[in-house]
MIDO-208138 format. One line per 2 residues: number of its first residue (from 1); their letters; for each residue x, z, y of C-alpha. Coordinates in nm, 2 decimals. Last residue first. Example, Ala and Ser with C-alpha at 12.3 -4.5 7.8 and 13.67 -1.06 7.14 Angstrom:
BEGIN
2> SA> 1.37 0.71 -0.11; 1.23 0.78 -0.45
***
This chain:
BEGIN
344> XX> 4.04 -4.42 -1.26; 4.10 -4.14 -0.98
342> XX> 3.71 -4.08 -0.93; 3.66 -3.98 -1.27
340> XX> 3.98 -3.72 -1.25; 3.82 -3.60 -0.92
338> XX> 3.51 -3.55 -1.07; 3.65 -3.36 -1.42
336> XX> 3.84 -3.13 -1.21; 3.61 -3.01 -1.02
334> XX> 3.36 -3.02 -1.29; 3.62 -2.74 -1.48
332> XX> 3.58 -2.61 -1.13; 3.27 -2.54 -1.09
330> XX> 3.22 -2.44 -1.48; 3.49 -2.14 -1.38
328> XX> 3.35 -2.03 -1.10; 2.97 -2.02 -1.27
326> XX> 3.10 -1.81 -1.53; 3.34 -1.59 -1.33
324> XX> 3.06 -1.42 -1.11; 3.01 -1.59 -0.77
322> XX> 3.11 -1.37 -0.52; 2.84 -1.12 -0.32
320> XX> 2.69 -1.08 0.02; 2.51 -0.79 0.17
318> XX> 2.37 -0.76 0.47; 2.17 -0.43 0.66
316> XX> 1.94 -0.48 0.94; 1.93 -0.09 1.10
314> XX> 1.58 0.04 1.09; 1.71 0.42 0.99
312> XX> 1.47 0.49 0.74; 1.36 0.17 0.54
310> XX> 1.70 0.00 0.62; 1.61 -0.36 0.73
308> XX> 1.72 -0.66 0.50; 1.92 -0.88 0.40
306> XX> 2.05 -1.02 0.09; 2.29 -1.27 -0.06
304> XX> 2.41 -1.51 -0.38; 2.13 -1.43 -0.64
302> XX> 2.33 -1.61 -0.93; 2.19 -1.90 -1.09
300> XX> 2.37 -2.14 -1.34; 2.09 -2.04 -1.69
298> XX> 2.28 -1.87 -1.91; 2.54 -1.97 -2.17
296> XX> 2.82 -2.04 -1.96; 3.18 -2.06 -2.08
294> XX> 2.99 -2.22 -2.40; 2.77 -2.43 -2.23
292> XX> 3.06 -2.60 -2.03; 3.24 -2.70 -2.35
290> XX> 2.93 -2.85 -2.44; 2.91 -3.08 -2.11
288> XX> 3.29 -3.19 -2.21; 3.20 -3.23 -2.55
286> XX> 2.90 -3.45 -2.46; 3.15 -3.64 -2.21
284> XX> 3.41 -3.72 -2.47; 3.16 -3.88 -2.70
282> XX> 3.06 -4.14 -2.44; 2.71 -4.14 -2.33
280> XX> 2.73 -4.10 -1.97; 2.61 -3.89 -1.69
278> XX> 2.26 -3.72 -1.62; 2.03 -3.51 -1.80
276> XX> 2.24 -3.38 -2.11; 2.04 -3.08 -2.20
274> XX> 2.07 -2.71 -2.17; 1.87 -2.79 -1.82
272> XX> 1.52 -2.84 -1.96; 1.30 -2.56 -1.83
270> XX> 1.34 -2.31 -2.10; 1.69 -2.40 -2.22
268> XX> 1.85 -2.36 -1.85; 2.20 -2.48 -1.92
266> XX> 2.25 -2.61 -1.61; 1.97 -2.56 -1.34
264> XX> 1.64 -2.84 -1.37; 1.67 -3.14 -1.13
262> XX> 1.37 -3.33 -1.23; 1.16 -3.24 -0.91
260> XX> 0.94 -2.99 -1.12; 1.26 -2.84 -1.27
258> XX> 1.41 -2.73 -0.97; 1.03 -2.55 -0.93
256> XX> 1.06 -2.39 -1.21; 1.41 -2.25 -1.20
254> XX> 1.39 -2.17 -0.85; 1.07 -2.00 -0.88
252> XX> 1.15 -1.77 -1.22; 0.88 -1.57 -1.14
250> XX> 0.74 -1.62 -0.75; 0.93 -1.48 -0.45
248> XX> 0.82 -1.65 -0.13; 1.04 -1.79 0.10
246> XX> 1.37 -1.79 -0.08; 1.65 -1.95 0.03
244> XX> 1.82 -2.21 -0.25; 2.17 -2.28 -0.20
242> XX> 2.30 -2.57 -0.39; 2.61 -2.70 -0.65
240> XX> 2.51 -3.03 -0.73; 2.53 -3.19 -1.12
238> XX> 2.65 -3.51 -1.24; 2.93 -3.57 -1.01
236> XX> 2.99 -3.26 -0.81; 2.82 -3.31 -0.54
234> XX> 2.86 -2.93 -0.30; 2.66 -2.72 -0.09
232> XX> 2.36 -2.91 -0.11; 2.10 -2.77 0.06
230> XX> 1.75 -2.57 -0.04; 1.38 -2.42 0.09
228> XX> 1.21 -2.26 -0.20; 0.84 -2.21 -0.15
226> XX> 0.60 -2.08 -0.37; 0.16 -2.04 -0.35
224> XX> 0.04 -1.90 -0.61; -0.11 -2.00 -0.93
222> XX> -0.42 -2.26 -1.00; -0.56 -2.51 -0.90
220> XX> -0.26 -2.59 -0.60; -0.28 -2.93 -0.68
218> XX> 0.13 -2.91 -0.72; 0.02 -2.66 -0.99
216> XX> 0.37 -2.60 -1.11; 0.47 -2.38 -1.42
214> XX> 0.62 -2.09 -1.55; 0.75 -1.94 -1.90
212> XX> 0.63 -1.70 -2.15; 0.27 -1.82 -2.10
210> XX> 0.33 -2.14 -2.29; 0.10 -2.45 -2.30
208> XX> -0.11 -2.34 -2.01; 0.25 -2.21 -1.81
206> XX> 0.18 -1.90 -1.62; 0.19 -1.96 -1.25
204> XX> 0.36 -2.16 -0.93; 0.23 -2.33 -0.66
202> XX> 0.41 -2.61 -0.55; 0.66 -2.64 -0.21
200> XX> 1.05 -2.80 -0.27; 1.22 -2.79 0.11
198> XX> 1.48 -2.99 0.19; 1.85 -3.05 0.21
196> XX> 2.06 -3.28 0.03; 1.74 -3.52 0.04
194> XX> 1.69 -3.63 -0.27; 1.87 -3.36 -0.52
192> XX> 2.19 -3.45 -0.68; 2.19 -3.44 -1.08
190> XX> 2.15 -3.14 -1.23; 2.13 -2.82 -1.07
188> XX> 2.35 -2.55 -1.02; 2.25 -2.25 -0.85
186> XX> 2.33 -2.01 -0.53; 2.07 -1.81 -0.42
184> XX> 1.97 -1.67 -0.09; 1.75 -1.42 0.00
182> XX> 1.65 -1.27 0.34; 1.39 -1.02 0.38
180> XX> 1.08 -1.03 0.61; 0.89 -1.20 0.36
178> XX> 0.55 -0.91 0.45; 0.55 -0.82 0.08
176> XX> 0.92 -0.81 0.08; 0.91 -0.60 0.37
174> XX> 0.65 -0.38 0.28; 0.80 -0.32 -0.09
172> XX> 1.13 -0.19 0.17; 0.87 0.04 0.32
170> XX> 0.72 0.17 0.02; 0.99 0.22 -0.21
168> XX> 1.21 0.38 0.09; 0.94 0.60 0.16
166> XX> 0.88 0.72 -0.20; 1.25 0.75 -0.32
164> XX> 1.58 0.61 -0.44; 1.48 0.19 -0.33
162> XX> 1.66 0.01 -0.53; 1.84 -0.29 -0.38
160> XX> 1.93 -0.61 -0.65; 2.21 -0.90 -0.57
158> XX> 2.34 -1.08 -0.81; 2.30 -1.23 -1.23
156> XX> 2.06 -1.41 -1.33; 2.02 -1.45 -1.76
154> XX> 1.80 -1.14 -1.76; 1.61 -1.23 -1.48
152> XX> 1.58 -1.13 -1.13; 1.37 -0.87 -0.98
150> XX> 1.23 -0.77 -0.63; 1.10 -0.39 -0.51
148> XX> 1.18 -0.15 -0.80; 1.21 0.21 -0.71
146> XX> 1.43 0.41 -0.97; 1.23 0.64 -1.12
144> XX> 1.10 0.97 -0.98; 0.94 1.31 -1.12
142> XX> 1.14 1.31 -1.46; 1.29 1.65 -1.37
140> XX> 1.64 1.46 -1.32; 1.53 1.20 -1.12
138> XX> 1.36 1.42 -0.87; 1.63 1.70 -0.86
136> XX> 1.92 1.43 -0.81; 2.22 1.48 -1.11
134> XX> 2.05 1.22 -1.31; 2.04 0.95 -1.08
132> XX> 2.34 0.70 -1.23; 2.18 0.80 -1.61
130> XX> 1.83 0.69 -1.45; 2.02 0.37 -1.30
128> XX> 2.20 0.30 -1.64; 1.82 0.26 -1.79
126> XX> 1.67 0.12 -1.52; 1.93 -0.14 -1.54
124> XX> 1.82 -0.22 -1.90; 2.02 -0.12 -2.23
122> XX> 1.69 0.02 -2.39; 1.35 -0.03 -2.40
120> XX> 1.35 -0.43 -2.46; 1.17 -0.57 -2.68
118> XX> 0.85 -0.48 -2.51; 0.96 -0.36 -2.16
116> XX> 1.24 -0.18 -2.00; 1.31 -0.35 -1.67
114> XX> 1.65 -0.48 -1.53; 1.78 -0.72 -1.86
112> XX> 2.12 -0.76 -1.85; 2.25 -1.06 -1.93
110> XX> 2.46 -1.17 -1.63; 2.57 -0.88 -1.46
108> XX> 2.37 -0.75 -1.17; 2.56 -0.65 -0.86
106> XX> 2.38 -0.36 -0.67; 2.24 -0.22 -0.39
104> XX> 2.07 0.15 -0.38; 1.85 0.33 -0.13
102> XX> 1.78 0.62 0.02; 1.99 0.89 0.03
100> XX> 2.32 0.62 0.10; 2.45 0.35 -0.19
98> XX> 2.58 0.02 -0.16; 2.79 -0.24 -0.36
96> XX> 2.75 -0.04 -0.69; 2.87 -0.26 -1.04
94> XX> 2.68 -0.08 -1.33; 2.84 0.04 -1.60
92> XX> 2.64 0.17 -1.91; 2.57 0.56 -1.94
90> XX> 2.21 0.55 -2.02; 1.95 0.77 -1.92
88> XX> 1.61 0.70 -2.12; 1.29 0.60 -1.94
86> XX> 0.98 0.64 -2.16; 0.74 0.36 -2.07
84> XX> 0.47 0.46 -1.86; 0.47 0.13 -1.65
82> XX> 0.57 0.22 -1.29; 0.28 0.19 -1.03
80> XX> 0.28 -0.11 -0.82; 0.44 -0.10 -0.46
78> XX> 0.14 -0.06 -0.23; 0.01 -0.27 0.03
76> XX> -0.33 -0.18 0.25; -0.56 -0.37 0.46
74> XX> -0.83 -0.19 0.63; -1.10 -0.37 0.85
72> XX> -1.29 -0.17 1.10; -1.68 -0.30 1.13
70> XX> -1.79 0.04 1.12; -1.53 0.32 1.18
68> XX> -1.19 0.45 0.98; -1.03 0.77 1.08
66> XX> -0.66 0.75 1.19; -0.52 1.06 1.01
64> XX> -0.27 0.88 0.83; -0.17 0.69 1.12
62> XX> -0.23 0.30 1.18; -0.04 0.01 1.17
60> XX> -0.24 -0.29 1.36; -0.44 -0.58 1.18
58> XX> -0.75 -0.48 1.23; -0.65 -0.16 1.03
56> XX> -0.32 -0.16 0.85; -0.22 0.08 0.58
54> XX> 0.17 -0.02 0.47; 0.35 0.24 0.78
52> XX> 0.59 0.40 0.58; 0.33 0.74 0.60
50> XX> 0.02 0.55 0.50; 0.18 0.40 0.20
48> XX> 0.24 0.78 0.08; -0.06 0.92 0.19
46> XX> -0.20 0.64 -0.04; 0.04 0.70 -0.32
44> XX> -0.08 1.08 -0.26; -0.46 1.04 -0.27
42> XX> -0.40 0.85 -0.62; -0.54 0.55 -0.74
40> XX> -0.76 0.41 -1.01; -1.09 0.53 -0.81
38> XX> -0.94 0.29 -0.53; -1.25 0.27 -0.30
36> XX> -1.38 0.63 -0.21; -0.95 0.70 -0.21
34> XX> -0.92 0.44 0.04; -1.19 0.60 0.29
32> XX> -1.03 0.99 0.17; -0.68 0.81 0.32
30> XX> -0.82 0.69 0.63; -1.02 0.99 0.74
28> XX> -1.41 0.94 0.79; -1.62 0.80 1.08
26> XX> -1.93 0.75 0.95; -1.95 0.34 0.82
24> XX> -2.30 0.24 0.89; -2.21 -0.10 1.02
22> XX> -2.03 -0.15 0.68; -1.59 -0.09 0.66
20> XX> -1.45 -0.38 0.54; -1.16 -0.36 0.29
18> XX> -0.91 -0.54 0.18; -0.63 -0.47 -0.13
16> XX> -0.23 -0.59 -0.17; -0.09 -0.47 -0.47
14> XX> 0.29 -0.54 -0.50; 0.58 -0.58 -0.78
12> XX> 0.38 -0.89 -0.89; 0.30 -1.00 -0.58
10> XX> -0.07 -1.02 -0.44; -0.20 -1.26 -0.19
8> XX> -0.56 -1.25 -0.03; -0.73 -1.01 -0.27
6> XX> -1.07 -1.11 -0.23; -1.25 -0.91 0.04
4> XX> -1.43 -0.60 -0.04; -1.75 -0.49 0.14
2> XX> -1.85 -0.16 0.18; -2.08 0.09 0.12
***
């Protein structure tokens, strides 16, 4: 027998599992050891993680036929299994940045949601991706789906990569796992954060009063552990434009824990932001701040930039995106409205 360690850190996209191998551990095959201990998984996702390098012994990659001993302890990550949701091709656009044999970057719109789930089967990213794949063997048999390694909500629009196949989903889920990525973010917040650049730390999990959105546990009682490092990039009056880098990535992280310091994104309605937080009381200025809901009726995020090493060839690939027209045009209706303040 063994002894299993508590899960240490698990994403929602990963599963992370521990194992220590008894004193009377025979020596036995890596993959048939896992298989003993993950009843619910398959001998071919673990011959999968094995082969991009995600089973670990003592802390060191190992091979797939590396055979386990006593006292050994094995650490695996795998991406998590796809729901089994029917997947239906759709032909809706999707803006492609990058595309080779293995993986796939794109733009998000704003709105669209990048998962089916309950409410919402249709009309996804998955869905236009499945339509993008179907001419690919895989994709069109209904043996593959589009690998998912990091999401961003509906109402976020920016950077996504999709991994296109087994080895690609498990070494790029690797890297996110292991934070080896780099993500930035561009938001805006209200108010002007204190400093201009810091770092806002709290764990982060399902709210007690409402488990459809997040909280902070800044005891760290419960959820995990999130941190969001940020700058000012520009004051604009009553609200900042900032750059948020992601060091963990938690649901809805920067929204949350913006929040949590009373600086919650404009026109967030489930943390706060779609109301007036800072400025003035004067009729003209409500109509102003309304007049900015309208051109954006989403939460201000966009998922600005991201890095990250090829899962085949190694090569550190970057990719950087514009604003989308929402956010460019609220920046500089507040442009406008600062400089005009500042002229009185």
């Amino acid at each position: 027998m063994t002894e299993e360690d508590p899960i240490t850190e698990q994403q929602e996209l990963f599963e992370h599992f521990r194992f220590v191998a008894d004193e009377g551990q025979s020596l036995l095959r890596i993959d048939k050891f896992l298989s003993f201990r993950m009843e619910k998984t398959s001998r071919t996702r673990i011959q999968n993680a094995a082969n991009a390098g995600n089973i670990l012994v003592n802390s060191a990659t190992v091979k797939p036929n590396y055979k386990v001993k006593p006292g050994d302890v094995v650490q695996i990550v795998l991406p998590n299994p796809p729901r089994d949701i029917e997947l239906i091709p759709e032909n809706i656009p999707i803006n492609i940045v990058y595309e080779d044999e293995d993986v796939l970057v794109v733009n998000k719109e704003p709105g669209m949601v990048v998962h089916p789930a309950y409410g919402n089967y249709t009309g996804t990213l998955v869905n236009a991706l499945m339509y993008h794949f179907r001419d690919l063997p895989l994709f069109s048999t209904g043996e593959a789906r589009p690998g998912l390694v990091h999401r961003i909500d509906k109402n976020t629009s920016g950077i996504l990569v999709i991994a296109k196949n087994e080895l690609a989903h498990n070494r790029l889920s690797k890297q996110f796992f292991d934070r080896t990525t780099d993500r930035k973010y561009q938001a805006l917040v209200w108010g002007t954060p204190d400093p201009a650049e810091g770092t806002i730390t709290g764990n982060v999990g399902r709210s007690i009063r409402d488990r459809k959105v997040m909280q902070v546990f800044a005891d760290g009682s419960e959820g995990k552990t999130a941190i969001t490092h940020y700058k000012i990039l520009e004051n604009l009056g009553y609200i900042s434009l900032v750059e948020c880098k992601l060091e963990t990535g938690r649901t809805h992280q920067i929204r949350v824990h913006f929040s949590h310091i009373k600086h919650p994104l404009f026109n967030d309605e489930e943390y706060g932001g779609d109301q007036i937080i800072k400025g003035t009381t004067f009729t003209k200025y409500q109509q102003f701040i309304k007049n900015c809901f309208k051109i954006l009726p989403r939460q201000a995020l966009h998922a600005k930039s991201l890095a990250f090493d090829h899962p085949v060839t190694k090569k550190r690939l970057y990719f950087d995106s514009e604003l989308p027209d929402d956010m460019v045009q609220v920046i500089d209706k507040w442009r406008k409205y600062t400089s005009g303040r500042d002229a009185e």
